[in-house]
C-alpha positions as CSV (number, residue, x, y, z in Angstrom):
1,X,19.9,24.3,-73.8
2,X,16.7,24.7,-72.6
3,X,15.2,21.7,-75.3
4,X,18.0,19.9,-74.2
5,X,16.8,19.6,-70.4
6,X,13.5,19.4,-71.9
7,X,14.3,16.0,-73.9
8,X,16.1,14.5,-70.8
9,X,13.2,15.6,-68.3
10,X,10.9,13.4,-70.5
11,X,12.9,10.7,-70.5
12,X,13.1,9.9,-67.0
13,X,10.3,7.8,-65.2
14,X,9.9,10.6,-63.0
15,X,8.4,12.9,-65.4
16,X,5.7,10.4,-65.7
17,X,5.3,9.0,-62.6
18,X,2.3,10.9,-61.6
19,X,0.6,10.1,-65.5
20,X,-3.3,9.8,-65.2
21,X,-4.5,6.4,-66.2
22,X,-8.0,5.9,-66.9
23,X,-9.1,3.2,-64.7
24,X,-12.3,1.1,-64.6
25,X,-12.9,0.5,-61.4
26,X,-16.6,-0.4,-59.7
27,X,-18.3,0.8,-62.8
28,X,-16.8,4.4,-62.3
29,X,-14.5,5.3,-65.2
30,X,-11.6,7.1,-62.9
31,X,-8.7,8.9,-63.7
32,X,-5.7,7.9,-61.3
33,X,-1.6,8.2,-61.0
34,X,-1.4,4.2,-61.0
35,X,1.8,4.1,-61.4
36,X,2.6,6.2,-58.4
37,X,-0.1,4.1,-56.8
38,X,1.5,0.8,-57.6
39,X,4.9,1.7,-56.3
40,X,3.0,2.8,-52.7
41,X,1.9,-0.8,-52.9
42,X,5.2,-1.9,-53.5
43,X,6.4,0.0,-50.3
44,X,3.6,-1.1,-48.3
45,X,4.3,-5.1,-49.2
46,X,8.5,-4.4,-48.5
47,X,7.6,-2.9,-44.9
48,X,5.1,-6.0,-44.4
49,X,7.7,-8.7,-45.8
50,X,11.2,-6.8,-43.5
51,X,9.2,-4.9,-40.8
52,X,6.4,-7.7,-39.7
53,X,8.3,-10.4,-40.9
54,X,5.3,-11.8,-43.0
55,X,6.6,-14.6,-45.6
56,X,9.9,-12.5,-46.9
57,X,11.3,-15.1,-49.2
58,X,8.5,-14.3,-51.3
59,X,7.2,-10.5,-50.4
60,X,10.6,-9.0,-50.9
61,X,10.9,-10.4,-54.5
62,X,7.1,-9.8,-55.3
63,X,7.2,-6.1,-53.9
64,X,10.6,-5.7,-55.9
65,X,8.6,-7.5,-58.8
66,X,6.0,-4.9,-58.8
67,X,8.4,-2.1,-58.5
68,X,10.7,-2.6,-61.7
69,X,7.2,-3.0,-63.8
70,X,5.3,0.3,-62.6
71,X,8.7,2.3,-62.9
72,X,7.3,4.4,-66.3
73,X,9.6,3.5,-69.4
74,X,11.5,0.9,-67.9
75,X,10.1,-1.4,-70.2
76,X,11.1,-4.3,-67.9
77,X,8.4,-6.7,-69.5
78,X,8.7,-5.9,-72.6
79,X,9.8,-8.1,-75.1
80,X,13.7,-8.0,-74.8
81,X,13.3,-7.1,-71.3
82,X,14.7,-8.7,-68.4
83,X,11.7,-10.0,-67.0
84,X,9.9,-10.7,-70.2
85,X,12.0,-13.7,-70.6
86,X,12.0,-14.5,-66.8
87,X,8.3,-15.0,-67.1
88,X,8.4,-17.3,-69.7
89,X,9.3,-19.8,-67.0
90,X,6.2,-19.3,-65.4
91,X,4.3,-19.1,-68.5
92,X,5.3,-22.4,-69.7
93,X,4.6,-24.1,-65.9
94,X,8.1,-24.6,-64.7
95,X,8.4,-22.8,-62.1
96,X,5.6,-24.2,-59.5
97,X,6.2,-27.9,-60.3
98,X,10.0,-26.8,-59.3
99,X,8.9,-25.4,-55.9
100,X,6.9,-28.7,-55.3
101,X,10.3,-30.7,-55.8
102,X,11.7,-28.4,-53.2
103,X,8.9,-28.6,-51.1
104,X,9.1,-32.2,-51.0
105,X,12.5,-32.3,-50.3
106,X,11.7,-30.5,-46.8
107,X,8.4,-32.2,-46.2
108,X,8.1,-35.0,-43.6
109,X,4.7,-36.8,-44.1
110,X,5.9,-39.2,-41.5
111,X,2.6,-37.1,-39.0
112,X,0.3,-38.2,-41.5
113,X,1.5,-41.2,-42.8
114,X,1.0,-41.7,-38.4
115,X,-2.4,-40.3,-38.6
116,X,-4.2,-41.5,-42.2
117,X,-7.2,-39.0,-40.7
118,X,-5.4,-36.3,-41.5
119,X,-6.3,-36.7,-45.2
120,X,-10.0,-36.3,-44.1
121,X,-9.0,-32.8,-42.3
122,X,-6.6,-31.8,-45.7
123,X,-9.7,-32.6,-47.8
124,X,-12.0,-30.5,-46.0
125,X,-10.3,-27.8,-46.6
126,X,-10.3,-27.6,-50.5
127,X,-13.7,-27.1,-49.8
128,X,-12.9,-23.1,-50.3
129,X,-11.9,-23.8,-53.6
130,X,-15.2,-25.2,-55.1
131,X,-16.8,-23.0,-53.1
132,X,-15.0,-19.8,-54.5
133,X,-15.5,-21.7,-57.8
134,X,-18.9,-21.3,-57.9
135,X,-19.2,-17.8,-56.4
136,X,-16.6,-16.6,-59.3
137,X,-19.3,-18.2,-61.5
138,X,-22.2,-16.1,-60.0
139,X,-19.9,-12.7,-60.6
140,X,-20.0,-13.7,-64.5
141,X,-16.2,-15.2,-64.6
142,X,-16.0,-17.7,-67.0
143,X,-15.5,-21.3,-65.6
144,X,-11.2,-21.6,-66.7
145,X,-11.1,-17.7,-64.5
146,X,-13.6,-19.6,-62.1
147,X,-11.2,-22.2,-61.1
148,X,-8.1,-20.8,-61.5
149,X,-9.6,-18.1,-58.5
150,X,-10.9,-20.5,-56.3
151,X,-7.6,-22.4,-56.3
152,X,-6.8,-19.7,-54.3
153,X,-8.5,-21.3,-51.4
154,X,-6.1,-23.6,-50.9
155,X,-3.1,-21.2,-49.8
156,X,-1.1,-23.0,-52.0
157,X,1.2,-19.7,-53.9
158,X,2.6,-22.7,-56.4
159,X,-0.4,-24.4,-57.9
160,X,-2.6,-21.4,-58.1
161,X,-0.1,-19.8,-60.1
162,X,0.4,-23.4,-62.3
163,X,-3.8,-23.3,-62.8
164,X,-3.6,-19.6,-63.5
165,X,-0.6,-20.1,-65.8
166,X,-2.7,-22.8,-67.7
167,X,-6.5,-21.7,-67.7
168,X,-6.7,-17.9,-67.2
169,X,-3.1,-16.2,-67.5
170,X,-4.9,-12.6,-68.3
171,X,-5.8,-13.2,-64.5
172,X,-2.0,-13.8,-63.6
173,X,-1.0,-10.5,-61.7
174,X,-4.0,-10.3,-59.2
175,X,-4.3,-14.2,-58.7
176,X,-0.5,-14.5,-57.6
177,X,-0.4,-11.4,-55.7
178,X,-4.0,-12.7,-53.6
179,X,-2.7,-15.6,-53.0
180,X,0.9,-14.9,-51.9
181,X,-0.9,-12.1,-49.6
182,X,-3.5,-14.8,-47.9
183,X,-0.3,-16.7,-47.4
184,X,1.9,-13.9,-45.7
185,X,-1.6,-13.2,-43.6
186,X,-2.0,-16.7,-42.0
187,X,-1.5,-16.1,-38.9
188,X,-3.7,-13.0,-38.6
189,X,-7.0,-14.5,-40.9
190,X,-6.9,-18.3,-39.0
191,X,-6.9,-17.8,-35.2
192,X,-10.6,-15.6,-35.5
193,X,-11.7,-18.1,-37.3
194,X,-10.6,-20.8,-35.3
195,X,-12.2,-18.7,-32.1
196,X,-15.6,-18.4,-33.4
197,X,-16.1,-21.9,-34.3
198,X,-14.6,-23.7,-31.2
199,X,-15.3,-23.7,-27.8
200,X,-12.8,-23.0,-25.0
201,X,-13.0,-26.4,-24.1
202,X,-12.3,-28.0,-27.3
203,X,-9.6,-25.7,-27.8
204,X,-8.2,-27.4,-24.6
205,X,-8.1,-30.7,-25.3
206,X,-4.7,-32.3,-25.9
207,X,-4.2,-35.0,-28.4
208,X,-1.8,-38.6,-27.6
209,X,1.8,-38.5,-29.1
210,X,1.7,-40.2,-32.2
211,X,3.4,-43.6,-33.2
212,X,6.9,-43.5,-34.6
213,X,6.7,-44.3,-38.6
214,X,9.0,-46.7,-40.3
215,X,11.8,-45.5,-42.7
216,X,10.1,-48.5,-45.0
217,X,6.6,-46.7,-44.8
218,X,8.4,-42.9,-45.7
219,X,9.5,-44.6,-48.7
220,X,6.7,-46.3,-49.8
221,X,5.0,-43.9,-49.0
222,X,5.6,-41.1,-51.9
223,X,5.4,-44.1,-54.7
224,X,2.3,-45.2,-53.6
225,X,0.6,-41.7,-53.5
226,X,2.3,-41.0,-57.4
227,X,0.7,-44.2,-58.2
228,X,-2.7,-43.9,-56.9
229,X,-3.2,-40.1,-57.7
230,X,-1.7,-39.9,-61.5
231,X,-3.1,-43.1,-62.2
232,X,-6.4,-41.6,-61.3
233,X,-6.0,-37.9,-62.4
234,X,-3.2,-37.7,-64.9
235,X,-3.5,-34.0,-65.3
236,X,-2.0,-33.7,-61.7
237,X,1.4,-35.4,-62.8
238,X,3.7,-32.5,-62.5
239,X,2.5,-31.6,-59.7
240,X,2.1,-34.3,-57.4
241,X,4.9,-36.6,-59.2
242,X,7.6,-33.7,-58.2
243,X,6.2,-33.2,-54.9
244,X,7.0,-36.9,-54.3
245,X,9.7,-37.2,-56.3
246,X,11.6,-34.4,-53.9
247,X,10.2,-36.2,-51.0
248,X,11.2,-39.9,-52.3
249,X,14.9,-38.4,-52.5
250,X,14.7,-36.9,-48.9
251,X,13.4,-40.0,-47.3
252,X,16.0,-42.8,-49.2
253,X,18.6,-41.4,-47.4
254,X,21.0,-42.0,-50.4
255,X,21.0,-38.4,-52.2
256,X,21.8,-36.3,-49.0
257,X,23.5,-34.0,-51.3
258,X,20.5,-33.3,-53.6
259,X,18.1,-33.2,-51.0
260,X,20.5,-30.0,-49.1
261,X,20.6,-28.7,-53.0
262,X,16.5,-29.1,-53.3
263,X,16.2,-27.5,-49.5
264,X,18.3,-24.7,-50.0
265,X,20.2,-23.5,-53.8
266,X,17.2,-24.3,-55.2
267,X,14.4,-23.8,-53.7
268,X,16.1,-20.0,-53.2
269,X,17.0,-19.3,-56.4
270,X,13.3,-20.6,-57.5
271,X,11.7,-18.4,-55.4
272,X,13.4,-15.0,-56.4
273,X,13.1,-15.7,-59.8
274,X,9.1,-16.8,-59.2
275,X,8.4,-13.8,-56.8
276,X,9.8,-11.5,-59.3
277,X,8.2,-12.6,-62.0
278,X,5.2,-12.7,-60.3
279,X,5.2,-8.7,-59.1
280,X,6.5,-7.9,-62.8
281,X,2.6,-8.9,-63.7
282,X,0.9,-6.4,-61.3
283,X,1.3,-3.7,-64.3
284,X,-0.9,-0.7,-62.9
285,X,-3.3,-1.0,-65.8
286,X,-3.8,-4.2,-65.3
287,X,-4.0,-4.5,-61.5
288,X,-5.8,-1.8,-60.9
289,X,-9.5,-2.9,-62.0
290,X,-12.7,-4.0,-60.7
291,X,-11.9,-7.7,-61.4
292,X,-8.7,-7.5,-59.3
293,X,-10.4,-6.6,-56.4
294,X,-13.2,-9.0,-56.9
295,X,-10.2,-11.4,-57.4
296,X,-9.0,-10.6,-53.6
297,X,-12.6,-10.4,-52.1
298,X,-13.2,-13.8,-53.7
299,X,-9.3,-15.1,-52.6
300,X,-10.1,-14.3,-48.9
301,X,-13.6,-15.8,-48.9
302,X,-12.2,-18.9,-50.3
303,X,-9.0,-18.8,-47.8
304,X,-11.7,-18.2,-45.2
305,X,-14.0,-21.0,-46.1
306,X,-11.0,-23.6,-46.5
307,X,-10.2,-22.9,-42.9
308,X,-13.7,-23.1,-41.4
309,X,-14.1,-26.5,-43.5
310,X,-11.1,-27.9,-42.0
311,X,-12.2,-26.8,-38.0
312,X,-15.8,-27.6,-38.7
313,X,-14.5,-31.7,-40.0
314,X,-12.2,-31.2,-37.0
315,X,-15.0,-30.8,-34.6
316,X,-17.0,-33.6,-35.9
317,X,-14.1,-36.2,-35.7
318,X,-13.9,-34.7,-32.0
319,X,-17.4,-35.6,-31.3
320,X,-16.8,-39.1,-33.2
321,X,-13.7,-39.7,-31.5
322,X,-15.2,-38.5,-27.9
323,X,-12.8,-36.0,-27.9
324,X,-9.5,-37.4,-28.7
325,X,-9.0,-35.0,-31.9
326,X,-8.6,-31.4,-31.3
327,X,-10.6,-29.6,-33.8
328,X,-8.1,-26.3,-34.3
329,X,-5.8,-28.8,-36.1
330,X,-8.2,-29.1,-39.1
331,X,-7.1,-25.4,-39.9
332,X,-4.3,-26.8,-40.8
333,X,-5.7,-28.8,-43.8
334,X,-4.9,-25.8,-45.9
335,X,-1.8,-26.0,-47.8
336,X,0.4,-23.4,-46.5
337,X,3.0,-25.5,-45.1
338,X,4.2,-24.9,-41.9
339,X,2.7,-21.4,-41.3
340,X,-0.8,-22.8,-40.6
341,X,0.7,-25.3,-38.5
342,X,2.3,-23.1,-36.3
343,X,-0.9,-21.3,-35.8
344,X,-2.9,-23.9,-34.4
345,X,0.2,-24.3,-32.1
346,X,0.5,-21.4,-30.7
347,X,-3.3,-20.9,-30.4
348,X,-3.2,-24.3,-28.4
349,X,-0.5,-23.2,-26.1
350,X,-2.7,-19.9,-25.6
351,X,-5.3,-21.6,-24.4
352,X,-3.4,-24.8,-22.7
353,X,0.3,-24.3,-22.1
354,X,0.5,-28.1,-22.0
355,X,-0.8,-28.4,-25.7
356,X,1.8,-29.5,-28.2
357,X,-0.2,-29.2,-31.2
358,X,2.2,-28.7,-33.9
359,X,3.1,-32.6,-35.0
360,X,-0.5,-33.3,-35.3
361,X,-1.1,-29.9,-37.2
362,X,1.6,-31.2,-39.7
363,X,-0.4,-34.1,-40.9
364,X,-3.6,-32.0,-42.3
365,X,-1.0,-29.4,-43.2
366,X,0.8,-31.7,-45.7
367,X,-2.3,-33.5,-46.9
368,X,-3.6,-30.0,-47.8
369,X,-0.3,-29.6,-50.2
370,X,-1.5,-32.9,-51.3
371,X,-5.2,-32.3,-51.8
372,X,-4.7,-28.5,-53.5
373,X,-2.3,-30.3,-56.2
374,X,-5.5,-33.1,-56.6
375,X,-8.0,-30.1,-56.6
376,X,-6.2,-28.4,-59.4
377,X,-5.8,-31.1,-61.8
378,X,-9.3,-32.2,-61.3
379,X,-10.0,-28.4,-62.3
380,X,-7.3,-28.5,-65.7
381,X,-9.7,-31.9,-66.5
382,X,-12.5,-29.7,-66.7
383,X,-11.3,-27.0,-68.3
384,X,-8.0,-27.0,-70.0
């Protein structure tokens, strides 16, 4: 009887929950419960994602994610497990270019098609990314690992995980989960930013409603980008032909019942299966090690530097344009689309309740989506 309890004891997950792993980890070799330890992550990401209300769509399923793969002998990733062949998806590059259809599906580039300088302020911001690029370099990660972390820069969850998924996928787990984070944190890693490189006056200033755009240029207007920017870097066809394909259908008017499928079935059902997918890679003896958190030091310096790019551009087209450009919308040039945008709005309105920021924010804030998609298939030229 007593072997019997025995047998089934060891086959629970509990009876190993608290395992030691040996763990390499700043050049100490430690000995840690990581599984015990991943699951506390798990919690802390679920209580971020329903308490805080930072970017559920995606926590929920990534916490969830990383749950089901640190439970001992569930064997969820293992070949004939559930989530092994959910991952293929993302291991063959299906899944991002997917979320760029439904992201173009819900995007109106009408505020930049309004304001062309926007691309400037989008541009600037993928400055993080080369940045990062280089410092992964310095730390001794090889140039595919290189890029695929500075694509973190440019708070773009999809396309870092496409690079990842094509130049470094041993780098999968920590890349997706950095990114996603940066991307739930926003609106707590901009607006310091923002403060220490503006001035309360510039902060102030409020910008001219922009001109109403033509249903003619919103159409035109995804062809012409899928020509110019395939034609010039066919490595960043999937990405920016879906994007524009999602956003062609939105603005023709003719396929309303696609576009409501893109905005909504999709895009949902996407986003579970990505999320989970991407948790189900945070293994505890893979996630936790020294190049992980290098990984997230190096994510948040890119993140960090994108931003200041975009406000330090902004403030130079301010002092160009004698002050007709507020410079907090250049935050907005990274790609997280609309949550940066909705920072530099409510920091406007903090610092001038007249300030209606958030239409002008939208244009850098789409050409970032644009420019991170660019950035990464100039990087899979390189090194693919």
């Amino acid at each position: 009887m007593l072997e019997l309890f025995g047998n089934f004891w060891q086959s629970t997950g509990l009876s190993h929950l608290f395992d030691l792993m040996d763990l390499q980890i700043l050049g100490f070799q430690l000995r840690l419960p990581g599984y015990f330890i991943m699951l506390c992550l798990a919690c802390v990401f679920l209580y971020l994602a329903i308490a805080k209300g930072f970017e559920p769509y995606l926590l929920i399923p990534i916490a969830f994610g990383i749950m089901l793969v640190n439970f001992p002998l569930a064997g969820v990733m293992e070949e004939g497990g559930l989530l092994y062949y959910l991952y293929k998806l993302t291991d063959w590059g299906i899944y991002p270019p997917l979320i760029f259809l439904c992201i173009g599906a819900s995007t109106d580039f009408g505020p930049l098609i309004a304001n062309p300088i926007s691309l400037l302020l989008g541009a600037a911001a993928q400055v993080g990314i080369f940045f990062t690029f280089v410092g992964a370099l310095l730390l001794g990660f090889s140039g595919p690992q290189a890029a695929s972390i500075g694509i973190i820069g440019g708070a773009d969850g999809p396309t870092a995980l496409y690079l990842t998924g094509q130049l470094a996928p041993e780098l999968f787990g920590a890349i997706a989960i950095a990114a996603y984070s940066y991307m739930a944190l926003v609106p707590i890693i901009q607006p310091p930013i923002i403060k220490l490189l503006t001035t309360d006056k510039e902060r102030k200033i409020e910008m001219v409603q922009l001109r109403a755009v033509s249903k003619k240029e919103k159409i035109i207007f995804p062809v012409a980008v899928t020509l110019i920017c395939v034609l010039l870097l066919p490595s960043a066809a999937a990405l920016i032909g879906c994007l524009m394909l999602g956003n062609l259908l939105k603005e023709s008017g003719v396929v309303p019942n696609l576009v409501s499928m893109l905005e909504n079935t999709l895009m949902y059902l996407v986003s579970i299966l990505l999320g989970l997918t991407v948790g189900a890679k945070a293994s505890a003896e893979h996630f936790l090690t020294t190049q992980t958190l290098s990984i997230i030091v190096l994510g948040l310096a890119a993140f960090s530097v994108g931003t200041a790019s975009g406000v330090l551009l902004g403030k130079l087209l301010c002092k160009l344009t004698r002050g007709k450009i507020n410079p907090m919308i250049g935050a907005a040039g990274v790609s997280a689309v609309p949550m940066a945008a909705r920072v530099v709005q409510k920091e406007g309105q903090k610092y001038n309740p007249k300030n209606f920021l958030l239409m002008h924010a939208m244009g850098p804030n789409v050409a970032g989506v644009i420019g991170s998609a660019v950035a990464a298939g100039f990087l899979l030229l390189f090194f693919k």
